[in-house]
C-alpha positions as CSV (number, residue, x, y, z in Angstrom):
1,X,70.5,81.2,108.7
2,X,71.0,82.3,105.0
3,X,73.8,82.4,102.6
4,X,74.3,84.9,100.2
5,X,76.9,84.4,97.4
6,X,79.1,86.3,94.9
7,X,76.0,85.6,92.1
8,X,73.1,86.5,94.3
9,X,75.2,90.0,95.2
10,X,75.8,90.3,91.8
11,X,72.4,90.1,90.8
12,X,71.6,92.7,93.6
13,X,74.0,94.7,92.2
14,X,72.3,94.7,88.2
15,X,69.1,95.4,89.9
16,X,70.5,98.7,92.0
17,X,72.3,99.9,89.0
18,X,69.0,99.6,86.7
19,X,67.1,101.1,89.3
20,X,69.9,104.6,89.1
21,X,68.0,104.9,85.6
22,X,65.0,105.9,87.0
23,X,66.4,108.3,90.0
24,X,64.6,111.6,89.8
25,X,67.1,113.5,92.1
26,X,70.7,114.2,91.8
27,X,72.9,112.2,93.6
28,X,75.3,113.2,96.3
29,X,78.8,113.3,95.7
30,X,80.1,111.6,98.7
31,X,77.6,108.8,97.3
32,X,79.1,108.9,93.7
33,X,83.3,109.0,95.4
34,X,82.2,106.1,98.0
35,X,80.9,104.4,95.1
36,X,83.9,104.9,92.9
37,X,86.5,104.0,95.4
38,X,84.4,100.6,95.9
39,X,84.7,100.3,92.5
40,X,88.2,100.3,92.1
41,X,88.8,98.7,95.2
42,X,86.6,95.3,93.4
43,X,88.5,95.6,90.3
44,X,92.1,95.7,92.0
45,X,90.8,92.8,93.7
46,X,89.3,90.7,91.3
47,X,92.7,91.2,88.9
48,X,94.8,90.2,92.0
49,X,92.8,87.0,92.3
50,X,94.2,83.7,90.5
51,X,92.1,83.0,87.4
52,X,89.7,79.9,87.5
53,X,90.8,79.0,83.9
54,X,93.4,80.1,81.2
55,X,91.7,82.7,79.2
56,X,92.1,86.0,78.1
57,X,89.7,87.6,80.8
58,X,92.7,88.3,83.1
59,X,94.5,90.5,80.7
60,X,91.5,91.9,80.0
61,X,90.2,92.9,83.6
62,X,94.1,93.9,84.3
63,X,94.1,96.6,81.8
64,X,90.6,98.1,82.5
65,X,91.9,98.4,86.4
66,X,95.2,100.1,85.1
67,X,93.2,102.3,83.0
68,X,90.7,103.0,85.4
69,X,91.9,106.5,87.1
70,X,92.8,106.8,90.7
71,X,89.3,107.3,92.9
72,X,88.6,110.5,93.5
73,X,89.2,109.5,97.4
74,X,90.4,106.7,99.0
75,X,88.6,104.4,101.4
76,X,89.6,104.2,105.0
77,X,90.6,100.6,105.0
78,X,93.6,98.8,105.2
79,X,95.2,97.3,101.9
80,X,98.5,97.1,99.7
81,X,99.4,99.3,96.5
82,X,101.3,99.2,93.9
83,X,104.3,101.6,93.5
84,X,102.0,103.5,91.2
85,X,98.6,103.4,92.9
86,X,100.7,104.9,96.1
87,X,102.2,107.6,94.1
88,X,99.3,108.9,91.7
89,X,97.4,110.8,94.4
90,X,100.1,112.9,95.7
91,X,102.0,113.3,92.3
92,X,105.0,111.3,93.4
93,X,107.6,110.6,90.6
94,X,107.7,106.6,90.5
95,X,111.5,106.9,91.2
96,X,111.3,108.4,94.7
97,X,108.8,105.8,95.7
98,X,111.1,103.3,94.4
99,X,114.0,104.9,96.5
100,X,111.6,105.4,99.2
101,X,111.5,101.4,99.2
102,X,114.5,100.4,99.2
103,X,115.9,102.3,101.5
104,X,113.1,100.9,104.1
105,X,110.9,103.7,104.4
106,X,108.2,102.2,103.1
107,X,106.8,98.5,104.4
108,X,106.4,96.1,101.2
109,X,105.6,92.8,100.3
110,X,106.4,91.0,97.3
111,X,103.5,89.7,94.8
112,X,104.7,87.9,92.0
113,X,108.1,89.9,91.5
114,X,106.0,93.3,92.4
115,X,106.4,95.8,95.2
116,X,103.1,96.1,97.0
117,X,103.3,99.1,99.4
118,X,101.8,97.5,102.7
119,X,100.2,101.1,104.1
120,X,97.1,103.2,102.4
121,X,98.5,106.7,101.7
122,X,98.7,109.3,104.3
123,X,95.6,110.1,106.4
124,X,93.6,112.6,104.2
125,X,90.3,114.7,105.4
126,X,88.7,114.0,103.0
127,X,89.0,110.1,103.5
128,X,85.5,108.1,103.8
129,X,83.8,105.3,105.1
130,X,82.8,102.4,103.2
131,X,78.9,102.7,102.2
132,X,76.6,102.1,104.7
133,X,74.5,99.0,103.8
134,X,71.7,100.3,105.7
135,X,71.1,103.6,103.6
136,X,68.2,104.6,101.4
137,X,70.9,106.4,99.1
138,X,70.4,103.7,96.0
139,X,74.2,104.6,94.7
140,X,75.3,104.0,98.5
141,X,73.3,100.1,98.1
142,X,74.9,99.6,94.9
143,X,78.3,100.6,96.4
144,X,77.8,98.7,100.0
145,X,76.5,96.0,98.0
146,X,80.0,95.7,95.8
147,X,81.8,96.3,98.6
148,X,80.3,92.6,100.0
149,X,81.3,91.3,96.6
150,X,84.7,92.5,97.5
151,X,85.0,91.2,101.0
152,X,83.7,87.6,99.9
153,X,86.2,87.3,97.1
């Protein structure tokens, strides 16, 4: 048996992302949208996690996820949102979310004082599967490979 942690992944990660430099071929774009919605998906998690220490690093990761745009497409996995993350895709004003909740429409939770919509947005065609770890794509190893990071946090 072998264990793999959050540093050795990490590590992977550096050594996949230095490698992109030297990729002579342009890479697919369901490579580059599964990568940027494991992406995001790592950084709303990682902000959502209770920080080791009192620093600043919280704040800081907080506002690069808030200013990091919605992915291109969402993955096909379950999660919560925020009321803004839910509305961004489909250009819903924040208000008729908000209405949306209370009335009951929507299932929530509460985290912290903040709505978390307890659904993914509506089923979209152009939805996709989280990377395949077994693919010689090197963006779809970087992104598989973050994804683990993500599913060990």
């Amino acid at each position: 048996m072998s264990t793999t942690t959050v540093g050795d992944l990490i590590s992977r990660a550096e050594a996949l992302a230095e490698a992109l430099h030297h990729e002579p071929t342009p890479l697919p774009r369901r490579a580059w949208q599964r990568f940027d919605a494991t992406t995001y998906r790592l950084l709303d998690l990682i902000t959502d996690l209770p920080p080791a220490q009192p620093t600043s690093r919280p704040a800081l990761l907080i506002r690069l996820r808030d200013a990091y745009p919605m992915p291109l497409t969402l993955l096909r996995e379950p999660r919560t949102y925020t009321v803004a993350q839910y509305a961004a895709p489909y250009g819903y004003p924040l208000m008729t979310v908000r209405s949306r909740i209370s009335r009951g429409l929507l299932p929530t939770t509460d985290d912290h004082g903040q709505a978390r919509i307890d659904a993914r947005p509506g089923p979209d065609a152009a939805d996709l599967a989280p990377a395949d770890p077994a693919s010689v794509e090197p963006l779809d190893q970087l992104a598989a490979t973050l994804g683990a990071v993500a599913d060990l946090l």
